[in-house]
N, C-alpha and C positions, 0 to 999 in steps of 0.2 A: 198632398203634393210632395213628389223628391226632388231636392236637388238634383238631380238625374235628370228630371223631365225639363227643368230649364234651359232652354237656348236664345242665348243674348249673343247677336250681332252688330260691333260696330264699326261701320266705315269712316276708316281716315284714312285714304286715299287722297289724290287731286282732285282740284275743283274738275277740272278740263286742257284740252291742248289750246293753245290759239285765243281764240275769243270764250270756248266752252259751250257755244250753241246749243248745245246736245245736254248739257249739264243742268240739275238743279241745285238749288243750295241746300243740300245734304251733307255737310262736312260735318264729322262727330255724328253723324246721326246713326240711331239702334232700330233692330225690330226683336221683340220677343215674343218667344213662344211656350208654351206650356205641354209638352210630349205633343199632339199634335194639332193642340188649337194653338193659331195665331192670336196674340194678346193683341203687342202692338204693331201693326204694318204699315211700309211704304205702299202708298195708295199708285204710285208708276204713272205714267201721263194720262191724262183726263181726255184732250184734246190737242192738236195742232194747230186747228185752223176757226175751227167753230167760234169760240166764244174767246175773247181775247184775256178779258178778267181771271177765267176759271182757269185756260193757261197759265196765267200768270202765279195765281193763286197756289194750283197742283205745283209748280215749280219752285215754289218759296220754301223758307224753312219751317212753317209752321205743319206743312201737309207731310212731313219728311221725321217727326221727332228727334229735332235736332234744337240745336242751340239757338235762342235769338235771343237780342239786347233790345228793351225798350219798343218789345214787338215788331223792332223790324225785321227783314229780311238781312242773310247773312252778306249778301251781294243786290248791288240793284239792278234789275234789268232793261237792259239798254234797247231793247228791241224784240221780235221773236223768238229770234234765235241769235242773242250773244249779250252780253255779262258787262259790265263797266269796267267790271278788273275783276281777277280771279282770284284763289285764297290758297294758302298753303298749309300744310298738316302734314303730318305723321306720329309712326307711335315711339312716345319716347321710356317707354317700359311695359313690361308685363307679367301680371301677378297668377298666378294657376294660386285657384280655390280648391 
């Protein structure tokens, strides 16, 4: 394996506009890849409607390789589609390897 072949992507973006409906708790979260295998990926929505749990679950921070305290979720969700309160981020340096 070369350094070459490694691609690390991480998002620190906004949570969402508004309530974030549309948004998961992905804040800091990575996906890496190895030249053209995926290592680690965002699995993206499971479902909308179907199953309420697996929503839920696809939309946390643990389905996303991101950050969590104490196992929880980064945000709690208030409903299908919208967030208790949203989170704020960005980058505050960067290092080239």
């Amino acid at each position: 394996m070369l350094v070459e072949d490694l691609r690390l992507v991480v998002r620190v973006g906004p949570f969402g506009a508004g309530s974030a409906g549309h948004s998961h708790c992905d804040v800091l979260s990575f996906t890496l890849s190895e030249a053209a295998t995926d290592v680690l990926v965002d699995p993206g929505t499971y479902t909308y409607v179907a199953d309420a749990a697996l929503r839920d679950w696809f939309r946390g921070s643990a389905a996303h390789n991101s950050i969590r305290v104490d196992r929880s979720d980064q945000v709690i969700a208030a409903g299908p589609f919208r967030w208790s309160h949203t989170l704020v981020s960005g980058r505050i340096g960067f290092i080239r390897m």
